[in-house]
C-alpha positions in Angstrom: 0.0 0.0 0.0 1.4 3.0 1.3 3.8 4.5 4.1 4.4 7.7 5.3 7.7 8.2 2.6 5.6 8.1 -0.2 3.4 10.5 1.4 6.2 12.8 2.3 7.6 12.4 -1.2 4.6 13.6 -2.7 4.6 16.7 -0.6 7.9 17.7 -0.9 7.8 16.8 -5.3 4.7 18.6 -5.7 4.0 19.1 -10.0 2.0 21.8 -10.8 0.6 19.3 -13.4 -3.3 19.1 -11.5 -5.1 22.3 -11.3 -6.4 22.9 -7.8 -9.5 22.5 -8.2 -11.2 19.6 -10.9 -14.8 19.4 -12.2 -15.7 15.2 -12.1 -15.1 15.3 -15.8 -11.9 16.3 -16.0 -11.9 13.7 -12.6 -13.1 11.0 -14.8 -11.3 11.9 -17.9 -7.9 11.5 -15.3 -9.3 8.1 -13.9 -10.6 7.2 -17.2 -14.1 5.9 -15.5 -17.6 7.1 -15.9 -19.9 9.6 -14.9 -21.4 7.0 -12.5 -18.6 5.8 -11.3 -17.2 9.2 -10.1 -20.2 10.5 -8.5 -20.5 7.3 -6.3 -16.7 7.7 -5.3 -17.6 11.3 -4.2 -21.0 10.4 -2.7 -19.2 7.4 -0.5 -16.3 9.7 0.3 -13.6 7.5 -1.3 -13.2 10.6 -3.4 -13.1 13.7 -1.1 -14.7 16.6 -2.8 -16.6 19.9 -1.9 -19.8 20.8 -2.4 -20.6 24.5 -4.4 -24.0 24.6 -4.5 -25.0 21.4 -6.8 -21.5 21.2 -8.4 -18.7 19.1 -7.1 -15.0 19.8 -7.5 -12.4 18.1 -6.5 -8.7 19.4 -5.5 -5.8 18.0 -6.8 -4.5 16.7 -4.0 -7.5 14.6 -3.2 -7.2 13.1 -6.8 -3.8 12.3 -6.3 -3.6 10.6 -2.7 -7.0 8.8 -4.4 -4.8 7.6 -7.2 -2.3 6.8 -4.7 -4.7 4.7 -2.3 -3.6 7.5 0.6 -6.4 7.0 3.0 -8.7 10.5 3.3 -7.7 10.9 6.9 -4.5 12.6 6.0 -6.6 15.5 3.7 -7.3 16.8 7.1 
């Protein structure tokens, strides 16, 4: 899985390659899954997102320690 040097890597080699903030289609289009499929990450919390009135975005970070398998309590 993961330990904390990978997290620690990824903090200190930050890539300005993500914007900060993602709609879910340029989440999926990353993750190559569905419409579905994204919404039901965010709606379970497997994908931390925020709420702006009905839209979702998602920052960068989130995606990556997602992609990563970085459980959400170290977003906090």
């Amino acid at each position: 899985m993961w330990d904390r040097n990978d997290l620690a890597l990824l903090e200190s080699e930050k890539l300005e390659r993500l914007p900060v903030m993602l709609t879910p289609a340029e989440a999926m289009d990353i993750l190559h899954v569905g419409k579905n499929t994204i919404y039901r990450l965010l709606a379970s919390g497997a994908l931390q997102g925020i709420r702006i009135g009905r839209s979702w975005r998602i920052s960068g970070d989130a995606l990556e320690y997602f992609m990563l398998g970085v459980p959400d309590d170290n977003l906090r």
